[in-house]
N, C-alpha and C positions, 0 to 999 in steps of 0.2 A: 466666641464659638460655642458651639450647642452639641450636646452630649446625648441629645432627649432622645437617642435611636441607639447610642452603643450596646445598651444592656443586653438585648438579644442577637445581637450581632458579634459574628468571630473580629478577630482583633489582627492588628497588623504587629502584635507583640512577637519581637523575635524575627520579621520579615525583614526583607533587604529591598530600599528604595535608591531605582539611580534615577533623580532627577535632574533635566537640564535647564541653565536658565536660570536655578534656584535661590541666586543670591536676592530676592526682592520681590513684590508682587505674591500673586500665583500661586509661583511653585515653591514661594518662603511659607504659603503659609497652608499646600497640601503637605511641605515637608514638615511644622510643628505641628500638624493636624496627627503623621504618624506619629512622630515623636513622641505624644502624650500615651500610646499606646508603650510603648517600648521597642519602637523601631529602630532599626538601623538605615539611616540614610545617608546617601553619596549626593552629594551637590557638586554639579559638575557644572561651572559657567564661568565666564571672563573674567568678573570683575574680582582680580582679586585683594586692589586698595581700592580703596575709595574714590568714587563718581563724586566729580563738581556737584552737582545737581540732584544727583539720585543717591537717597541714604541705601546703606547693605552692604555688603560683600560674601565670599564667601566664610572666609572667618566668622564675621558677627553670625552669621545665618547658625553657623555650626557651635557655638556658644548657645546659643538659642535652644539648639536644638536638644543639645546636653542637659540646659536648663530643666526642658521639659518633660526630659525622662528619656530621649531616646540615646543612639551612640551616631557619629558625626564625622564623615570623613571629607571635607572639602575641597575640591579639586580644582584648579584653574585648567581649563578645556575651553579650545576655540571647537566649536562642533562643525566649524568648516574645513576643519583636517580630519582623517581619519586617522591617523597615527595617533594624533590625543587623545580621540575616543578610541582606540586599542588598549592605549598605556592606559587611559581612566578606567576600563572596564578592568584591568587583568590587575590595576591596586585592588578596585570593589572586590574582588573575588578572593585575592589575598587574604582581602583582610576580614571579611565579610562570610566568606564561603559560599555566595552564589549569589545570585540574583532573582528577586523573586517579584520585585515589578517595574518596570520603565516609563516613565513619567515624563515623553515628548513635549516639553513645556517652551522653550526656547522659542523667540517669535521675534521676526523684525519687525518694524509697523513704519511704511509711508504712503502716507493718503496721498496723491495726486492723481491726474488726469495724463493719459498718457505724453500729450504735449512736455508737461513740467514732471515729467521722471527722469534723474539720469540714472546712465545706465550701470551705475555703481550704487544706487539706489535699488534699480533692477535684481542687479546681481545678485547684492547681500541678500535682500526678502527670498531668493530661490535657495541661494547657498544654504541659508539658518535654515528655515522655515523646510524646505524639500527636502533639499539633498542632507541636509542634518538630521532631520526626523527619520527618516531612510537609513542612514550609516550609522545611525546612534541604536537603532532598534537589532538593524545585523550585524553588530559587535556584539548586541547583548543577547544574541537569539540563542546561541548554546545554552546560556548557562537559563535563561527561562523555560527552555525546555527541560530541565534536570527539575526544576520549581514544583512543589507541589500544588500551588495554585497562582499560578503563573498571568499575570496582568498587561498589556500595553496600553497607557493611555493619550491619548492625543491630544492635544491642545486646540480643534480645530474646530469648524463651523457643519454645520447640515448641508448636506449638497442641493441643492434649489439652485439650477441653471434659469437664472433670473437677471434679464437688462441689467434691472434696478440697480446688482449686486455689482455690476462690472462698470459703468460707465464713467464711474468719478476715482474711481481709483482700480482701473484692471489689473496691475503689474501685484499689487496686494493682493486682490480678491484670486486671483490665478494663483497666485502661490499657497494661499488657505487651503482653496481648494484641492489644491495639489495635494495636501496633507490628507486630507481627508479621502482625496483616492487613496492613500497611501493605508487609509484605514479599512476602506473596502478589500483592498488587495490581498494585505496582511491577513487581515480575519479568516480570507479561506487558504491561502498560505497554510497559513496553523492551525490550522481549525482540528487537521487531526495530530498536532500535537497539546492539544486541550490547553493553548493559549489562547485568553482571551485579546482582542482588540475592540479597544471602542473610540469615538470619538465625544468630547464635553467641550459644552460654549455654554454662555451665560443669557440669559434673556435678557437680562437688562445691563446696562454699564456697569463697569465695574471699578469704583475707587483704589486707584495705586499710585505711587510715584511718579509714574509714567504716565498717566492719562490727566494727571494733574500739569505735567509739563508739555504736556501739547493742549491745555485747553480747554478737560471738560470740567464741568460745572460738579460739584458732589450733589446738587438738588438734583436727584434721579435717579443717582448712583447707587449701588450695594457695595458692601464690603467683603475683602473676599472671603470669607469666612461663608459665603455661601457657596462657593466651586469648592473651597476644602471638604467642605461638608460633604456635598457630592462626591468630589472624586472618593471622599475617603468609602461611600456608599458602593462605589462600583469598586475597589479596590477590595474588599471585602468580600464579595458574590463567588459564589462558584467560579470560576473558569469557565468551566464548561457548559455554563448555562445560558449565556447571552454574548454573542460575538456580532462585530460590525453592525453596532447599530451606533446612531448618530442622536444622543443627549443634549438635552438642556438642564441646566441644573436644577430649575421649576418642575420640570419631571421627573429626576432622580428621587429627590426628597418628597415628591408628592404621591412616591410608591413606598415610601415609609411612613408615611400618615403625616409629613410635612407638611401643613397647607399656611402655617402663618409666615408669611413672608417679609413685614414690616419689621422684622427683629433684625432685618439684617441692611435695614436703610440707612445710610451715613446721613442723610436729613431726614428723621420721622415724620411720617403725614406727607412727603412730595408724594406725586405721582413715578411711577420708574419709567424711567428711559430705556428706551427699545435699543439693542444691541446692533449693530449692523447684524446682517444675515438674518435678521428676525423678524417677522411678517406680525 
């Protein structure tokens, strides 16, 4: 991870992160991204022993996070009930004393064609992805607007109403997007309670547990130390300065004077690999 932007930048020291999703990937590593600031972050996701297959939990995450300087409250939340997101928001605020940015990270992924989707496939990607992003943001709307610089960020893609995007796997691509209306919505939603919303996706693939167990190759991949970097970029910015607009994280850092990008390749010298959603 790279630091080469915090010196003139406010800090997330002292803020309250509820992130979803957090045990792994992502959102483990926007939450030690706060962390080294002196955050306090809520990790709010399933997994709370351990995946066959995929290392994390929310435990390990929040040990981690401790490590790193921040404070760590871990929560096992299905964000397809709203009663867990109730009960996870009103520990956060217990313990925490508000909330000061939401970090929509949580995402189902299945690739298919509508023929080979079932509809328990269907569902889950709307349930997590939609209606999670949705219920997790309006549990935490009170206490972000009490926030002095109050953030939502989205885990989602640019909207480009494009064939290309739909026709190998719709029931996915419709639920991203769904996210990302969610982020158009939101932004003027709030817009005059000086929250921001934005959306962040990656240009290129991005190396994690998960994209290694369905398949993808690390030649072309980044690490995510380039979405932490980012998000940690917009999580910092005014509020009030930039709402509903649709990131990639090659733009985020490259409005910070980021333009070296090979620091963050898991094979140095490949070529990167284009993200879905990304022209």
């Amino acid at each position: 991870m790279t630091d080469s932007f915090s010196s003139h930048m406010p800090t997330l020291k002292g803020k309250t992160l509820f992130i979803t999703g957090g045990s792994r990937g992502i959102g483990q590593a926007i939450a030690l991204r706060a962390a080294r600031d002196g955050a306090n972050v809520v990790i709010a996701a399933k997994t709370s022993e351990p995946h066959p297959s995929l290392p994390g939990t929310i435990h390990s995450v929040a040990q981690q996070i401790r490590d790193a300087g921040g404070q760590a409250l871990p929560l096992a939340v299905d964000i397809r009930k709203e009663d867990e997101i109730a009960k996870a928001v009103e520990q956060a605020v217990s313990r925490f004393g508000g909330i000061d940015v939401l970090v929509n990270n949580a995402s189902a992924l299945y690739l298919a064609n509508v023929a080979e989707t079932p509809m328990k496939r269907f569902d889950l990607m709307f349930d997590i992805n939609v209606r999670g992003t949705f219920a997790t943001t309006q549990a935490c709307l009170p206490h972000l607007a009490r926030a002095v610089n109050p953030h939502v960020l989205v885990l989602s893609p640019p909207l480009k109403l494009k064939a290309q995007w739909f026709g190998d796997h719709c029931a996915y691509t419709t639920s991203k997007y769904a996210m990302s209306m969610c982020v158009l919505g939101m932004a003027e939603d709030f817009r005059n309670l000086g929250i921001s919303v934005n959306a962040l996706w990656p240009r290129t693939m991005i190396q994690t547990a998960a994209s290694g167990v369905i398949g993808v190759p690390a030649e072309g991949c980044r690490s995510v130390d380039i979405m932490s970097d980012a998000a940690y970029v917009l999580m910092t910015r005014d509020s009030r300065s930039r709402t509903g607009r649709f990131y990639l994280d090659e733009e985020v850092l490259g409005e910070e004077g980021i333009t070296d990008f090979e620091r963050y390749a898991v094979v140095p010298g490949t070529p990167p690999a284009k993200d879905l959603f990304v022209e």
